[in-house]
N, C-alpha and C positions, 0 to 999 in steps of 0.2 A: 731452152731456158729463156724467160721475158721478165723481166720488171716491170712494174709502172710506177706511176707518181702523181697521182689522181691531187688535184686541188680543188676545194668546192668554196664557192659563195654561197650562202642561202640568207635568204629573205623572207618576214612574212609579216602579213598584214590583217588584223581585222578589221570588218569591215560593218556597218551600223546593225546589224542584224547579229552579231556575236556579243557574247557578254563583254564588258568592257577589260579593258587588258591595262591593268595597272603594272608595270614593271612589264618585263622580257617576255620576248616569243619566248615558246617554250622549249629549251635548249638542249632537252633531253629527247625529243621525239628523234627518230632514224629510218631517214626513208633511203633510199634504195643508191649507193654512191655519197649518201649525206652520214657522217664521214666514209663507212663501209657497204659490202655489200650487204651485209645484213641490215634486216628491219624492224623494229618493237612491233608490238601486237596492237596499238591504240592508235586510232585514226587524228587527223586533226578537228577541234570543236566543230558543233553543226552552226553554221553559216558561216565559217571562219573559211579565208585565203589565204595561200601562202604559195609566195613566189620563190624558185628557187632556179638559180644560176650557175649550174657547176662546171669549172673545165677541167679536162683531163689530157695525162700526157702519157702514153703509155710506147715505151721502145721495146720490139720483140728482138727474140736471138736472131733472127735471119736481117734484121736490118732497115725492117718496114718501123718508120714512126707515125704516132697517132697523133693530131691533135682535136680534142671532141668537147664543143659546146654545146651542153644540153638545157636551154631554158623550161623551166616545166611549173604549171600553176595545178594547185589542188584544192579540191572545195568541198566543207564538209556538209555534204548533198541533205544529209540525214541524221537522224539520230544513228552514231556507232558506223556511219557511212563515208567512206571518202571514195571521193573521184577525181583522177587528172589527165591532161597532156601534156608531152613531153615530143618535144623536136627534137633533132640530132643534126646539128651543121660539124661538119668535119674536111683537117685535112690530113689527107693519107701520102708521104713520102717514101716513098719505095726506087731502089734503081737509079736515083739523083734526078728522078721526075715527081712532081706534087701531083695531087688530084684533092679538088674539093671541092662540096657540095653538099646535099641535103641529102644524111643519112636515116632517111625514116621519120617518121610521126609514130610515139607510142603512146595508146589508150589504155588505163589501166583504174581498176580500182578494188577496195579493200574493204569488208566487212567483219568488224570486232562482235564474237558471240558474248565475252563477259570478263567483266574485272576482276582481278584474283581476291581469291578469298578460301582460306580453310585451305590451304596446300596446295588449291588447285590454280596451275597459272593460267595467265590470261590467253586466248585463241581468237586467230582467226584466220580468216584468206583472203587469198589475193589471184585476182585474175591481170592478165599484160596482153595485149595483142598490138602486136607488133604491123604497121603498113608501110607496104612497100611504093613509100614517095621519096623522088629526089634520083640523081644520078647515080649514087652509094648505098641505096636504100633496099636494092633488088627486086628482086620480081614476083616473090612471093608473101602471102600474111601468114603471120603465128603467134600462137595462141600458148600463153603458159601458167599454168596454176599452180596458185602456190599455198601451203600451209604455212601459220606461223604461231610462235608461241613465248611467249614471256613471260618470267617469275622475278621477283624482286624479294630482297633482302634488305633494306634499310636505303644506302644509298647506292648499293652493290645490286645492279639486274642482270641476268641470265636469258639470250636469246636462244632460239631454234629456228632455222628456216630453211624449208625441203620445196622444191618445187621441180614441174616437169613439164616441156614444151610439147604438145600436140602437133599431129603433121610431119612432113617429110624435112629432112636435111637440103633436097634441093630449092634454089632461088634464095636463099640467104643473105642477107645483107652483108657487105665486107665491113664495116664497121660495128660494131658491141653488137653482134648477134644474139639473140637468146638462144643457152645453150639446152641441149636434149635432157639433161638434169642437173640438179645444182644441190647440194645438202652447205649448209654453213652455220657455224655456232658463233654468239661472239660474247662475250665479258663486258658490262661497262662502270662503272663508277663516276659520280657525281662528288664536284666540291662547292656544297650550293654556296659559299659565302662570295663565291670566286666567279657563279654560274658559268662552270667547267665542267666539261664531260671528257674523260679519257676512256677510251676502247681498244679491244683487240679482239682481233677475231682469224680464226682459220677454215678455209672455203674449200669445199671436193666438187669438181664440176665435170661432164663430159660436154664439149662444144656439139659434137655432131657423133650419130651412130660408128664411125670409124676413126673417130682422133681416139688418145689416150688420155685418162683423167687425168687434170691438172691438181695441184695442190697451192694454195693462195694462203701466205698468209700476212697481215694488215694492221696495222696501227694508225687510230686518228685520236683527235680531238676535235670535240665543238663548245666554241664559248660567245656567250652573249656581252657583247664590251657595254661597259659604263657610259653610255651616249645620252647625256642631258638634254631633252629638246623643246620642254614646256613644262607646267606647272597643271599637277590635277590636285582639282579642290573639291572640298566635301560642305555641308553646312554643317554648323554643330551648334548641340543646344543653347538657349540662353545663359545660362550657368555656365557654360565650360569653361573650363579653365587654360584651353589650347591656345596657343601660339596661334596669332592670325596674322597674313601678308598679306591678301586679298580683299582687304575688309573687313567688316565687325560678322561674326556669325559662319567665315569662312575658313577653314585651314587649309593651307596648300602645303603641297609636298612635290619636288620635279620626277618625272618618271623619264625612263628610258625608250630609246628606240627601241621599236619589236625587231630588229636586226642579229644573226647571228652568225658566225664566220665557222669554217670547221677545214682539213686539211687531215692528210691521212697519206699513207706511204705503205706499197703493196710490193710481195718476192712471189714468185710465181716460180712450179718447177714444169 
């Protein structure tokens, strides 16, 4: 039996080649530990960045504790295209001795076939390849493909994610290995007045050909806080009748940081 208690920071930024971003990152996307395991189907915008900082704490029944910073930036390569990296600095407490170090560099990226429409939800995939850099990182690469799928209901979405790692169980990384399969569904609901996301999800996975499937199941949220940081302005006609701060001809309105915070708490059996 293991718990965890996964805490994430995420960040994102666009950057002069993305359409302009009036108001919040977008608070709804779900990438991979951003609150959950699971992922929506939609990539992030093409030319858009996004920084994400997440740590995690994870204590197993035998006594080993995790701690796992994973910085990762994603970039939307293409149209319907996203691409990132992701490091793994960890330290592993086992026995009343630490170990820590650099658990891996992961390559990974995602292609959306189409937005839903007519009952049909949205698809795509995801390929991960895991290397083995750093003193926790192991000694071998792996490679995991994943399907993914998402429907929407209003402000209520419905995920699906199955994926399955290619190659052998040996050289594995001792730290968030990609496991041999993984199936996970998860629930989410938005409160856009609040730009709140609350989720749940429950995850079946097998880590390696001879462990036992585990069962996961997780609660987060992710919210974009009300952070004032400057004034975007528009021109407006001769005649209008708006409200101008910046001058004759101009309206301004303050937007928000693209910043968005998320947290989530996982039971494992």
């Amino acid at each position: 039996m293991r718990s965890t208690i996964p805490v994430a920071l995420a960040a994102g930024a666009l950057l002069v080649l993305a359409p302009p971003a009036h108001g919040q990152i977008d608070y709804r996307n779900l990438d991979e530990g951003r609150p959950v395991a699971t992922e929506d189907a939609y990539p992030i915008e093409r030319f858009a960045f996004e920084l994400l900082v997440p740590y995690r704490f994870e204590s197993e029944h035998s006594g080993a504790d995790f701690h796992v910073i994973g910085p990762e930036v994603e970039f939307g390569a293409l149209r319907n295209t996203q691409i990132g990296v992701k490091t793994l600095l960890a330290a592993v407490r086992e026995t009343g001795e630490t170990d820590w170090g650099l658990a891996g560099i992961r390559v990974f990226g995602l292609y959306n076939f189409n937005t839903e429409s007519g009952g049909i939800p949205a698809l795509a995939v995801r390929a991960e390849t895991a290397l083995p850099v750093g003193s926790l990182g192991g000694d071998a690469f792996a490679l995991t493909l994943e399907g993914i799928g998402t429907h929407s209901w209003g402000a209520t979405r419905a995920h699906l994610n199955a994926g399955f790692r290619l190659g052998s169980d040996s050289g594995l990384g001792s730290v968030d290995p990609l496991p041999r399969w993984v199936l996970s569904g998860a629930v989410d609901h938005s409160f856009l007045r609040q730009s709140l996301l609350a989720i749940a999800e429950i995850l079946a996975e097998r880590p390696t050909d001879d462990s036992p499937v585990e069962v996961i199941l997780s609660a987060g949220s992710i919210g974009s806080p009300r952070i004032r940081h400057r004034r975007s302005c528009t021109t407006q006609p001769a005649n209008s009748t708006a409200n101008t701060t910046a001058g004759r001809g101009r309206a301004c309105s303050p937007s928000r940081l693209p910043i968005s915070t998320c947290a989530s708490a996982r039971w494992a059996s």
